[in-house]
C-alpha positions in Angstrom: -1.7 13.9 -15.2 -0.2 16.6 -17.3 2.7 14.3 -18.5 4.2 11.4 -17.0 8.0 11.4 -16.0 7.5 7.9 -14.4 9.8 4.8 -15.3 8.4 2.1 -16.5 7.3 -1.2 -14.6 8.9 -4.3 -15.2 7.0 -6.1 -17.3 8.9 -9.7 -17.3 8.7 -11.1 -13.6 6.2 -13.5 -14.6 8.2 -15.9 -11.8 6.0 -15.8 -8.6 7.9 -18.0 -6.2 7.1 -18.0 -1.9 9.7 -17.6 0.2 9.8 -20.9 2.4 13.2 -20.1 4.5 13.1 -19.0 7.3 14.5 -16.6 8.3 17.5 -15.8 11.6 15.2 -13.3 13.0 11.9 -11.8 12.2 11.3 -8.3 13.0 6.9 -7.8 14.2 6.6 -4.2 13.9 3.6 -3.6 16.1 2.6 -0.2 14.5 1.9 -1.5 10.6 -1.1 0.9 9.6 -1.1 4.9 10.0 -2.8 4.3 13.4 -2.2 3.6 16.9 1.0 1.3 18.3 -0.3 -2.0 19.7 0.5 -2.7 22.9 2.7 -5.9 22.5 0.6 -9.5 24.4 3.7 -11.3 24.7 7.0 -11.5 26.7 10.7 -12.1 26.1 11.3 -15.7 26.2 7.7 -16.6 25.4 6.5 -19.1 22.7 4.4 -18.1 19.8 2.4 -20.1 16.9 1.7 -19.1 13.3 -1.6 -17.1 13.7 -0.9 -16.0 17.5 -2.1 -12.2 18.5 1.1 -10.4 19.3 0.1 -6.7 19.3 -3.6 -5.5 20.1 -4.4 -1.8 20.8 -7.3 0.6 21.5 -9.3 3.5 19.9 -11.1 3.7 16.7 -7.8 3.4 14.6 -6.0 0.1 14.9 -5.1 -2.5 13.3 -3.8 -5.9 15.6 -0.7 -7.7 14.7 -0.5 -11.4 14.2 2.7 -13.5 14.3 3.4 -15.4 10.9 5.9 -17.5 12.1 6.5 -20.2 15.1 9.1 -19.1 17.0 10.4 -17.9 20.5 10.4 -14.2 21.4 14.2 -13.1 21.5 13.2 -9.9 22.4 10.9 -6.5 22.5 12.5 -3.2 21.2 12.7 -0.3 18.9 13.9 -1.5 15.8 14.4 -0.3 12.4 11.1 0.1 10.0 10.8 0.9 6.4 9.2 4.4 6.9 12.7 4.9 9.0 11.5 5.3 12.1 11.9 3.0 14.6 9.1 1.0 16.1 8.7 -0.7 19.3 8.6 -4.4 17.7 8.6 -8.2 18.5 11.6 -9.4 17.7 11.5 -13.3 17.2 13.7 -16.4 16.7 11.5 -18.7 14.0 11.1 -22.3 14.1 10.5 -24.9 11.8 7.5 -25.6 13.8 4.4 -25.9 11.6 1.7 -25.4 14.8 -1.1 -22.4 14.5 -3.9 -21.4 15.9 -7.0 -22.7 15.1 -8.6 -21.2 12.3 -12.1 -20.8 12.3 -13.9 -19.7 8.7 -17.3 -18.0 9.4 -18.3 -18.0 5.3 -22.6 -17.0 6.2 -21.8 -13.9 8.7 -23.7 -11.0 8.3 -22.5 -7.9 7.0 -21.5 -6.5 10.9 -19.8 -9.2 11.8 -17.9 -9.7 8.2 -16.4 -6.2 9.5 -15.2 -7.5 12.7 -13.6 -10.1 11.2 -11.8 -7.9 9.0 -11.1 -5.7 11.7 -9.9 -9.3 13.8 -7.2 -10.1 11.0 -5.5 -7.2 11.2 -5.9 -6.2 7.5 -4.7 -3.0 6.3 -4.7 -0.9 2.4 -1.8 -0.7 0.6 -2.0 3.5 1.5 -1.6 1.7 5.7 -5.7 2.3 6.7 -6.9 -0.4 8.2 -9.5 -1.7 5.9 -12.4 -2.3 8.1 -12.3 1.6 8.6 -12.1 2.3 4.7 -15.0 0.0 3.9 -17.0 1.9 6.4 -15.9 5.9 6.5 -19.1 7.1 7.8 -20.4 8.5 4.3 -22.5 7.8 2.1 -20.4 5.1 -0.3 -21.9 4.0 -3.6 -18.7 2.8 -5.0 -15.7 0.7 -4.3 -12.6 0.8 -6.6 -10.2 -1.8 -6.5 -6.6 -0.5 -7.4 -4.9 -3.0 -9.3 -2.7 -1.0 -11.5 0.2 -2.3 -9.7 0.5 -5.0 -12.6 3.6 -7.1 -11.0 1.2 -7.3 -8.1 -1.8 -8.2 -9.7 0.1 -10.9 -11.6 1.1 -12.8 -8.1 -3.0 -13.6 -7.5 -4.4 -14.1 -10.7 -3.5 -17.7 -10.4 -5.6 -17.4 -7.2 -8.2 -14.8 -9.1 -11.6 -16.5 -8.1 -10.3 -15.7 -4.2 -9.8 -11.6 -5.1 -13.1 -11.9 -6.8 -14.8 -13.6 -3.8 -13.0 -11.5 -1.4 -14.3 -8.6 -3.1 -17.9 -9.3 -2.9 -17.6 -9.9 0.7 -16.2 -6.4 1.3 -18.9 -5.0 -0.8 -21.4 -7.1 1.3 -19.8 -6.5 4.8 -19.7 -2.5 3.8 -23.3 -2.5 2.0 -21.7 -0.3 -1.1 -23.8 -1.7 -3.8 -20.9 -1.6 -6.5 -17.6 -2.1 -7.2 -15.0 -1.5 -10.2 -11.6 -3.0 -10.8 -8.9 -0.4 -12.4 -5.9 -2.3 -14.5 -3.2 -0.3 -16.5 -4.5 -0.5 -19.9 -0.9 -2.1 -20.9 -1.3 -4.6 -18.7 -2.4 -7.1 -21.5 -2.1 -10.3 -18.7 -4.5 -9.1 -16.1 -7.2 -7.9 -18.6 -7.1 -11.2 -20.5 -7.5 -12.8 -16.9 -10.2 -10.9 -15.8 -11.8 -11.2 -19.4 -12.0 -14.8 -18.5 -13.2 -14.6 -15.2 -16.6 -14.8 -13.7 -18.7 -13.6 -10.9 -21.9 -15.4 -9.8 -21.5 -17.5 -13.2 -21.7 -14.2 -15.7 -18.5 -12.7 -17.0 -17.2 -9.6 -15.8 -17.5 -6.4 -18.3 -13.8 -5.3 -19.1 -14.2 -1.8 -21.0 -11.6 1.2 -21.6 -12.2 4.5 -19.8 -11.8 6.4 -23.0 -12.7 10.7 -23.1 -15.8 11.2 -20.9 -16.9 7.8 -20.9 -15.8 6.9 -16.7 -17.0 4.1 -15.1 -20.0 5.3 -14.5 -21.1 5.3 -18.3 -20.7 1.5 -17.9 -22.4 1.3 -14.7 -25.8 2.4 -16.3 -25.3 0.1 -19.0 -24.3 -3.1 -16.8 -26.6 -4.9 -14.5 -23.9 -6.5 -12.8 -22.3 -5.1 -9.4 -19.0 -5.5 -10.3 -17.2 -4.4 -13.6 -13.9 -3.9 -14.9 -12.2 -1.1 -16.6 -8.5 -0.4 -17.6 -8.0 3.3 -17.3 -4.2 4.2 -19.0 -0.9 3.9 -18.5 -0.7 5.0 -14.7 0.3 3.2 -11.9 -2.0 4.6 -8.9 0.1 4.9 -5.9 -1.1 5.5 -2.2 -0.7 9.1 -2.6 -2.6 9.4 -5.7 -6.0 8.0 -4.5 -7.5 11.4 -5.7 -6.2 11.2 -9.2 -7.9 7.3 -9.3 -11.3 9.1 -8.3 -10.9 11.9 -10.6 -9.6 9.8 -13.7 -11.9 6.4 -13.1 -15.3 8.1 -11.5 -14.8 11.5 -13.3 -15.8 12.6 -9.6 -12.5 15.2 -8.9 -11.6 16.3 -5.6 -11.2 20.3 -4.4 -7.8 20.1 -2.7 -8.2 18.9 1.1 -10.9 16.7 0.2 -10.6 13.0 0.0 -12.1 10.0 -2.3 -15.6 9.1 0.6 -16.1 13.0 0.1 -17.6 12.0 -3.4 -18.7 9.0 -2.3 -16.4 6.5 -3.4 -13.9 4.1 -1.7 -10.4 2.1 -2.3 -9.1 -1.0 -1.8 -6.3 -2.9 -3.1 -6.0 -6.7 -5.0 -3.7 -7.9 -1.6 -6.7 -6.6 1.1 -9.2 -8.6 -0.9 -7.5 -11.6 -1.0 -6.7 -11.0 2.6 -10.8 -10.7 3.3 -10.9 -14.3 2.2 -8.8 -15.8 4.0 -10.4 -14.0 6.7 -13.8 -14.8 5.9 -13.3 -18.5 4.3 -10.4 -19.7 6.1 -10.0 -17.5 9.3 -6.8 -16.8 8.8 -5.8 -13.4 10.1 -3.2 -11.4 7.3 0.4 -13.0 7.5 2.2 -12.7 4.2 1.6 -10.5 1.0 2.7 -10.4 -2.6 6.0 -8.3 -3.0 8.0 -7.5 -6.0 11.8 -7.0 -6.1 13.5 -5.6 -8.7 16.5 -3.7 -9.4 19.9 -4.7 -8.8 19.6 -8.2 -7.9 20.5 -11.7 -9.7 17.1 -12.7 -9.9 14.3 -10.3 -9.9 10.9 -11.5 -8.9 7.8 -11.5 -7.5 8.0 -13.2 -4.3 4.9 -14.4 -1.7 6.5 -12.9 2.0 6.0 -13.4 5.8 5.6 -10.0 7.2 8.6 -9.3 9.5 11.1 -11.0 7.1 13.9 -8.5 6.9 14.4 -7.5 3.2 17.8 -8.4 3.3 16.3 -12.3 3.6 14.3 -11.4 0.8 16.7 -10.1 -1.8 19.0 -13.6 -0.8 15.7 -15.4 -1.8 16.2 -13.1 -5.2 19.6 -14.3 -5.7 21.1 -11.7 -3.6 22.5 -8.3 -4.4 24.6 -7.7 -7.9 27.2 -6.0 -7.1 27.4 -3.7 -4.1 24.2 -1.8 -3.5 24.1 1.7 -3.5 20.7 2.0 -1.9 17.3 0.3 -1.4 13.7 1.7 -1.8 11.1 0.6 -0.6 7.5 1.0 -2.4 8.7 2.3 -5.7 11.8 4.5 -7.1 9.8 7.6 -7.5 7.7 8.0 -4.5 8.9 5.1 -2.3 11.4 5.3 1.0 15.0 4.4 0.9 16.0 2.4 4.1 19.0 3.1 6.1 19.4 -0.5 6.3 18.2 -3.7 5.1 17.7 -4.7 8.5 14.4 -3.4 8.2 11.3 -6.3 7.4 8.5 -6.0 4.7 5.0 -5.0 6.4 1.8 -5.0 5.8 2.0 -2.2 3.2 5.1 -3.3 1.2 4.3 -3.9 -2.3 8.0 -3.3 -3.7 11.5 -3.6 -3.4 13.6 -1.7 -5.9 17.7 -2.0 -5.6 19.7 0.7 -7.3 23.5 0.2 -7.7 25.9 3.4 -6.4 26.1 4.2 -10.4 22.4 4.5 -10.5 22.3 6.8 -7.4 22.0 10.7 -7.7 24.0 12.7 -5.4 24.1 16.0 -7.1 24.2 18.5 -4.4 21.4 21.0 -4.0 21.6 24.5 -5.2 19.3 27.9 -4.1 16.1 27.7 -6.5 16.0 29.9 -9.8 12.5 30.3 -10.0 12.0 28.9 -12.8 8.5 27.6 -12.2 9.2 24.2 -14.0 8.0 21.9 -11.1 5.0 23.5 -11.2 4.6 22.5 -14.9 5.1 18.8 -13.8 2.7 18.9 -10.7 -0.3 16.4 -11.9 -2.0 18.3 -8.4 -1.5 21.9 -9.6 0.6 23.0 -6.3 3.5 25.2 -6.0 5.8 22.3 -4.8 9.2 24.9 -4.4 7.0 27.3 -2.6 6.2 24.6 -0.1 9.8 22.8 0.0 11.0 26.8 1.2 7.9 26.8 3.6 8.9 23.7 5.1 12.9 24.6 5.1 12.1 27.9 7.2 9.7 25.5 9.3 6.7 27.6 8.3 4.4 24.6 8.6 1.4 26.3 9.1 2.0 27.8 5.6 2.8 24.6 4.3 -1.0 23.8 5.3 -2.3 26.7 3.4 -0.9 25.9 0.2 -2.3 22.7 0.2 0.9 20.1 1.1 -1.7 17.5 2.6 -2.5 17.3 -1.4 0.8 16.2 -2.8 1.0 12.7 -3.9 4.9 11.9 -3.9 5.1 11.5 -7.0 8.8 12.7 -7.2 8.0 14.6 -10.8 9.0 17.9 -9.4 12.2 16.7 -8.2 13.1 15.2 -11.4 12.9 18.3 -13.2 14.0 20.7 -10.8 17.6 21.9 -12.3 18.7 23.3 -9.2 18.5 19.8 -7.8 15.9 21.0 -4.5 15.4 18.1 -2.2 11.8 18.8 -2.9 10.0 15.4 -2.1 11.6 15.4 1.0 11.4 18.5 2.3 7.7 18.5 1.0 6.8 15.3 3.0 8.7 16.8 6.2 6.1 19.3 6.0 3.6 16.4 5.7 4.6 14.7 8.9 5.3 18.0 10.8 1.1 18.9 9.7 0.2 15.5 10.8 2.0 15.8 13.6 0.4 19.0 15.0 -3.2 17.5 13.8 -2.5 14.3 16.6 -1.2 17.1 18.9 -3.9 19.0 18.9 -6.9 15.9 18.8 -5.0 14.3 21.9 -5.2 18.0 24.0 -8.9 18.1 23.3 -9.8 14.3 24.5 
């Protein structure tokens, strides 16, 4: 990136606690990948069990929905989701009943079956594809990155680290990519001792810098082992900024409008591997994930969540808000969502919780742009990010596709510099949705 406006993590939430209340309601979103909606399997009034399919849909893109808790089904409705839309979900009263399903581990599957139990347990990427679709992309894949520059994350599962490690072998084996690489921030001095002291098949794993021209494929060559570390700076990879992993880990960039299979490489996240197994070795399907919160609450912390718990249940497990909140992102201050309510549960992408006070809120009214070119300095994608933000104002959406708004990664950069205050990520991801939009439009006329 050309220079890096974002804050810095929080590098002290060592505390990893799971959050065993339960709580009044839990909201099952049955649309938690960037996918089809599942068509909900149970009823109003029904009874469900920990493990229990509650969603299951059709099509090449899906992603089936589990319930996490014991419970009865209160009812089934549009309700509020962290993207801020609302989603046709499964709204449940939990119990402290402790029954499931019964769990069947299949640990000597073969490689096509390994993906249908992936695809079973409803796992999904932390960027919302379901993972047995970005372990098998239909290229040709020689490498799998695992993002775990998301060191609060990271730090919930290295006491579990033998688990990622396993669960990323099986998605190498299940896919048949014949190597894999692990990215850490190169600050994050906890995980790279960890992995330092971890092993695979009995050897120890390679940790090494990317440093200049020397990517992960210099080590690669060097290495006879299939998996290998490597801490590549001070960056925290985000969902949108899967190209910029590629480019700075592999050295492979992307022309704009490509993604990471189009030079062969794949990513995965720490949370989907250690999902794969529990698939795999325990047959569980993927109920609860590491999330951090942060911000302004009592006790900030990385918590172990039930998907469908509504955040508000898990910012009381953090000791509540301190003082009154002023808003609530979801997935990061710069390029994460704020929710209209905190109504809303975690999903299967959450990663982070971030509280600002109504101090620590911006407000500043937007003026007309000057022209003065500086978020086009900032862009680490080299786009004209006020030239779209107009595009997408006048509804011009089309034009928005032309210069390239599929490529921007959220970062929120340009709107940090931009002195005429431009709503820029927004508008910018309105143009996003509105593309996407027209792409579904126009696949669905065709079929």
């Amino acid at each position: 990136m050309k220079r890096s406006l974002h804050s810095k993590e929080v590098a002290n939430l060592s505390d990893v606690i799971k959050i065993d209340k339960l709580p009044e309601k839990a909201i099952i979103p049955m649309r938690q990948h960037d996918g089809i909606a599942c068509a909900p399997l149970v009823k109003k009034g029904a009874e469900v069990i920990v493990g229990q399919k509650l969603g299951e849909c059709e099509g090449s893109d899906l992603a089936y929905v589990h319930s996490p808790f014991c419970g009865t089904v209160n009812s089934i409705e549009l309700m509020p989701n962290p993207s801020g839309k609302r989603i046709l979900s499964v709204v449940l009263t939990p119990s402290e009943c402790a029954q499931t399903v019964d769990f069947v581990p299949e640990k000597d599957a073969p490689p096509s079956r390994l993906i249908e139990i992936i695809k079973e347990a409803g796992i999904v990427e932390y960027y919302e594809k379901p993972t047995y679709l970005a372990l098998k992309p239909g290229k040709r894949i020689d490498t799998l990155l695992m993002n775990a520059t998301f060191p609060l994350i990271t730090h919930a599962y290295l006491s579990s680290l033998d688990k990622v490690l396993e669960g990323f072998k099986l998605m190498l084996e299940a896919s048949g990519i014949s190597r894999g690489v692990i990215v850490l921030r190169a600050d994050d001095k906890e995980s790279i001792k960890a992995f330092k002291n971890a092993k695979v098949d009995g050897k120890p794993l390679t940790v090494a810098p990317i440093v200049g021209m020397r990517h992960a494929d210099y080590y690669l060559e060097d290495v006879e082992d299939q998996i290998i570390v490597v801490a590549a700076g001070k960056i925290t990879y985000t969902p949108t900024m899967m190209n910029l992993l590629s480019a700075n880990v592999m050295g492979r960039k992307l022309p704009l409008g490509y993604e990471p299979p189009d030079v062969h490489v794949v990513v995965c996240g720490v949370k989907s591997a250690k999902a794969v197994y529990d698939a795999i070795n325990e047959g569980k399907p993927y109920l609860e994930s590491a999330v951090t919160v942060t911000g302004a609450v009592n006790n900030p912390k990385t918590v172990i969540v039930k998907f469908g718990t509504p955040i508000k249940d898990v910012i009381e497990a953090c000791g509540g808000y301190k003082g009154e909140p002023g808003k609530v992102i979801v997935n990061g201050s710069m390029g994460g969502v704020a929710v209209y309510t905190d109504e809303a549960p975690v999903v299967k992408n959450t990663v982070g919780i971030v509280v600002q006070t109504e101090a620590e809120v911006l407000r500043d009214e937007a003026t007309v742009c000057i022209h003065c070119a500086r978020c086009v300095d900032v862009c680490p994608m080299n786009l004209l990010p006020g030239r779209i933000a107009a595009m997408a104002d006048m509804g011009m959406f089309d034009r928005c596709r032309e210069y390239f708004a599929l490529n921007c990664i959220e970062c929120g950069e340009c709107a940090v510099v931009c002195p005429a205050k431009r709503h820029l990520v927004q508008l910018i991801r309105y143009s996003k949705l509105q593309i996407m939009n027209q792409k579904n439009e126009t696949v669905e006329a065709t079929e």
